[in-house]
C-alpha positions in Angstrom: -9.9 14.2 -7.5 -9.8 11.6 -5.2 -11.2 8.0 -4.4 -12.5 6.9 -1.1 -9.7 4.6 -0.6 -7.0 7.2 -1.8 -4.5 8.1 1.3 -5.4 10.8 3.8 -2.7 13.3 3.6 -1.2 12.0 6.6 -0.8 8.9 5.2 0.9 10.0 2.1 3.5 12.2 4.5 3.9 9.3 6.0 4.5 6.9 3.2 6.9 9.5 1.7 9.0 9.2 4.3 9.1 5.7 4.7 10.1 5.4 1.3 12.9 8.3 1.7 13.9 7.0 4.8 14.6 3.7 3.2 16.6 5.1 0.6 14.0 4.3 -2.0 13.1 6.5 -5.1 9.4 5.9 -6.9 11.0 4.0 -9.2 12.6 1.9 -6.8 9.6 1.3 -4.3 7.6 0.2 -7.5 10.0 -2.1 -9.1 9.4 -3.9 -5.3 6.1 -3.5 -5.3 5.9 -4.5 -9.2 3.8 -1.6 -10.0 4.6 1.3 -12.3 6.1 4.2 -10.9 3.2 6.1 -12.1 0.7 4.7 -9.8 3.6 5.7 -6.9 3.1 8.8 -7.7 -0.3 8.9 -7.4 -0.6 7.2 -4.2 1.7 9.9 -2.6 -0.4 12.6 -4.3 -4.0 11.2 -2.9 -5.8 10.5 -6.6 -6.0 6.8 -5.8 -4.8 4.1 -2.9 -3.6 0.8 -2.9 -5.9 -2.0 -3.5 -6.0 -4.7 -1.0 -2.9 -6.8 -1.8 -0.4 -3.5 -2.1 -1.5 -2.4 1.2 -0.4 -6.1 2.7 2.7 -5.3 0.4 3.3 -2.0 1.9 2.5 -2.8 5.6 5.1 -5.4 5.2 7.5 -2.7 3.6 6.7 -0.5 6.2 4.7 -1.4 9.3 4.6 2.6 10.0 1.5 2.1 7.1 -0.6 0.2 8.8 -2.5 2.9 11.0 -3.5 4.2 7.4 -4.7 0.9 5.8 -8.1 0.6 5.4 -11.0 -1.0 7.7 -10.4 -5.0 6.9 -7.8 -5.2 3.9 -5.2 -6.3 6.3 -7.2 -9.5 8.1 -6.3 -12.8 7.2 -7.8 -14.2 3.6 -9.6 -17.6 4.6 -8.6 -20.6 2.4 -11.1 -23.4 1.6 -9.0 -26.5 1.9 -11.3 -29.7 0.3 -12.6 -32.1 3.0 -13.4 -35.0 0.6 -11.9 -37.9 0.5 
């Protein structure tokens, strides 16, 4: 079972070994990440993706990600700054 945002299984071979080749565990990429490991593991295993601020966080983490990010969650947030005085 998986969601429409869940990784491609490219993308999940290729986060694993990011994480492996950064010397991080599960545990350790979601203590980063501040996630539970849980949701790690289901990211690697396809049943669900990152939302929109964890795939910033992980394109950060590793740029190797970004091909696999989806269409628009990596374009700049726009900021309404007041204009009265």
């Amino acid at each position: 079972m998986s969601s429409k945002h869940s990784l491609s299984s490219r993308g999940r071979a290729t986060l694993v070994k990011a994480r492996k080749g950064a010397g991080l565990t599960q545990v350790k990429l979601a203590g980063e990440l501040e996630v539970d490991p849980v949701t790690v593991s289901r990211w690697e295993r396809g049943e669900v993706g990152p939302n929109k601020w964890l795939w910033r966080a992980l394109v950060e983490r590793f740029p190797v990600m970004r091909p696999f990010a989806p269409e628009g969650v990596l374009q700049p947030i726009a900021v309404e700054t007041p204009t009265g005085t």
